[in-house]
N, C-alpha and C positions, 0 to 999 in steps of 0.2 A: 953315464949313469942315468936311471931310470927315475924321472920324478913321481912317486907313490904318494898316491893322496887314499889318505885315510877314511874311512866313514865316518860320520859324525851322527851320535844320537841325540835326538831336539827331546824337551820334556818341559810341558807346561808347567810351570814351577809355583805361579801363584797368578790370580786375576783379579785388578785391583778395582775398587769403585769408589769411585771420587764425585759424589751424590753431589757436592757445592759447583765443581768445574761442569757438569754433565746438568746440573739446573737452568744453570744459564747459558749455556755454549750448543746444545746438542738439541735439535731437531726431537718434535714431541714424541713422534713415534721408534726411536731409537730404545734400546734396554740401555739398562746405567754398565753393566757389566757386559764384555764379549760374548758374544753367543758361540763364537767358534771354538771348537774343542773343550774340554773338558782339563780341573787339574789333572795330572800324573798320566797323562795320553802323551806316547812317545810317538815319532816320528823319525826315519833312517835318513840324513842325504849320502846318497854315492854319488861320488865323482864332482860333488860340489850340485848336487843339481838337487833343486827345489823337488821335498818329497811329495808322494801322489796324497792327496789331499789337506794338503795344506794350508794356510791361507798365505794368501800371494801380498798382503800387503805387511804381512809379518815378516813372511822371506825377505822383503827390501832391505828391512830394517837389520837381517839375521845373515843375511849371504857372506858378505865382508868376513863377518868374526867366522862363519861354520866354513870358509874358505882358507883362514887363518889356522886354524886346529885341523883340518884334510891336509894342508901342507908341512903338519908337524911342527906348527911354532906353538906359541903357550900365551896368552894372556896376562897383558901386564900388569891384569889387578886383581887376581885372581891367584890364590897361594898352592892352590893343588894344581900340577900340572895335565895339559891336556882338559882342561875343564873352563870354560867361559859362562859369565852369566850375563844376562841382554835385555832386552824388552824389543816390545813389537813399535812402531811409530804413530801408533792412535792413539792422542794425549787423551782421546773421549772416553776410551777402552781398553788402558795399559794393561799385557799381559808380557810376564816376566818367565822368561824360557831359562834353562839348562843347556848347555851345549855341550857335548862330551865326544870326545875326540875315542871312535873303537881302535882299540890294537889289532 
């Protein structure tokens, strides 16, 4: 039998700014909020593979789970199936993704 990996659609879901961690922590010439992407800008992976313009340090964060929903499993914390929600790993620049598993 044939292992079928899904597409998964990525969807900036919100971008957070944490003015007091980003005071003290973050290099002067840094923005307080992510520069990359936009909210509501979606993103396809096939095949599990990191989509074309991305950010590569989101995907670290996002691979595991968007390889999890391609393989057809479901999210253990998450009550709608087929749907995960994430963040990227920059505590300076948290951005909160969608992950949706296409039929």
């Amino acid at each position: 039998m044939e292992n079928k990996n899904f597409d998964v659609k990525i969807t900036i879901l919100k971008k957070l700014k944490d003015e007091d961690i980003h005071r003290e922590y973050a290099k002067d010439n840094l923005p307080v909020v992510c520069a990359k992407g936009e909210v509501g800008e979606e993103y396809i992976s096939k095949n599990c593979d990191m989509p074309n313009g991305f950010c590569p340090g989101a995907w670290e964060g996002l691979k595991s789970k968007v390889s999890l929903l391609a393989s057809g499993k479901n999210s253990p914390y998450v009550k709608q199936e087929g749907i995960a929600i994430h963040s990227c790993n920059d505590g300076l620049h948290p951005v909160i993704y969608k992950l949706e598993r296409i039929k």
